[in-house]
N, C-alpha and C positions, 0 to 999 in steps of 0.2 A: 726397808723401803725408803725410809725419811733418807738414806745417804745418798739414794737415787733423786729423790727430788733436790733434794742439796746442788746435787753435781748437776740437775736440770736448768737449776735458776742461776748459779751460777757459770754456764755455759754459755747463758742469753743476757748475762751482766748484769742482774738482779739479784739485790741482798737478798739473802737467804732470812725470813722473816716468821713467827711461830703461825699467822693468818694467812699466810702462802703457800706455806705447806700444810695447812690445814684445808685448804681450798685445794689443793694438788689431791690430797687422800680423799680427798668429797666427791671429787670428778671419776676419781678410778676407780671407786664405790657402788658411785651411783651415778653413771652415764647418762647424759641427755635429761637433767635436772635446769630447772630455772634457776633465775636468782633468790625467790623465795627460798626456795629448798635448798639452795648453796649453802644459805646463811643459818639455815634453824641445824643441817649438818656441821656447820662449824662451830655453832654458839653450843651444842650439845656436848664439848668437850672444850670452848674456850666461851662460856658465856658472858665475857668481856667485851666482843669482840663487836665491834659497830657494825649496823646496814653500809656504811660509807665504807667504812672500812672493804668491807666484802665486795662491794661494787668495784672499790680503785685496784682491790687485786683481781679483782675478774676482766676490769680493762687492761691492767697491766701482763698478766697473765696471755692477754687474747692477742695484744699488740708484739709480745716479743714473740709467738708463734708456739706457744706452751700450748694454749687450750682454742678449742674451735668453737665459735659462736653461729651456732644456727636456727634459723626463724621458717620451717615452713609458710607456708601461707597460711593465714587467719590463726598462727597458734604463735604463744609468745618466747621468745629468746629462750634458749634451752642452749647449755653448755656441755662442751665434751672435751677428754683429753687424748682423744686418740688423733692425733694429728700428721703422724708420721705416715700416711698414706692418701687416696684419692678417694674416699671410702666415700657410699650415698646411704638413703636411710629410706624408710618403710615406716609410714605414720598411719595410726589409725582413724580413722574418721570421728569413729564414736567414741574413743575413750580419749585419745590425742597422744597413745601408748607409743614410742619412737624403738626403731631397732635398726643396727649398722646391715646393710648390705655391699659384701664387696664386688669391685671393681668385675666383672665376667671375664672379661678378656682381654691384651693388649697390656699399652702403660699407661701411664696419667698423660691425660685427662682421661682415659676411657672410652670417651666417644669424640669423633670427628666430626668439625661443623662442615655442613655441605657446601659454606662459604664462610671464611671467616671475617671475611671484609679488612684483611692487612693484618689482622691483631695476628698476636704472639701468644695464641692459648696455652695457660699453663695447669689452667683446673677446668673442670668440669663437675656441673653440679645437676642431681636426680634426685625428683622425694618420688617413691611409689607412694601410692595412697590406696587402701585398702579398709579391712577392718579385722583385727588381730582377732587368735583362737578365742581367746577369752569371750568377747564380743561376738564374736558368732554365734561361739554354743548357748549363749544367754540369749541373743535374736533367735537361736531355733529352736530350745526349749519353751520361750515365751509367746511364739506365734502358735495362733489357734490349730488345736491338732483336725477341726473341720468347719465347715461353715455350714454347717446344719440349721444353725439359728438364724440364719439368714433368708431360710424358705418364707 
């Protein structure tokens, strides 16, 4: 897989470097991780490797079109590498757990604005918001089985 990433970074005109392709294997890992979690996955088998470090290959990584940077609302920066599509995502409320949902139907963008106002749409972007299995069956184990006490 390292030959893959090799041939990805040099595609996009980026030296192929050992904190690039360690941040390349983090992402395809572990999808929709922050930058905390970029860097404690990369120091875990390069623990040399700076915070800086990891930030400048995560901008450089996001600016050649490598890795997708996305920020729901009120949750923070969380990185992915799945970029070669128009893909949305499904966050949970209560844990802030992210998961890819694809496109339903049509081509990118996916959905059509009922006005674009001139623009030239080439993306389209959707977070559902819900609250993952996980989180549920913990909400419906943990709610009272009566309100008897309540008389």
């Amino acid at each position: 897989m390292t030959s893959d990433f090799e041939a990805q970074l040099r595609a996009v005109s980026l030296r192929v470097t050992r904190p690039r392709l360690a941040v390349l294997a983090a992402l395809r890992d572990h999808p929709h991780v922050d930058t905390d979690r970029v860097i404690e996955l990369v120091r875990a088998g390069q623990p040399t490797v700076s915070h800086q470090t990891v930030y400048d290959v995560l901008r450089a990584l996001t600016d050649s079109g490598l890795v997708r940077r996305i920020q729901p609302a009120g949750a923070t920066a969380r990185y992915e590498s799945r970029v070669e599509d128009n893909h949305h995502h499904v966050v949970c409320r209560s844990c802030g757990a992210i998961a890819d949902v694809d496109c339903t139907v049509g081509h990118a963008p996916c959905l059509t604005a009922s006005d674009d106002h001139g623009f030239v749409v080439d993306e389209a972007e959707v977070v559902y918001w819900g609250t993952c299995p996980g989180c549920a069956t913990t909400r419906m184990t943990s709610w009272p089985a009566s309100s008897e006490g309540n008389k």
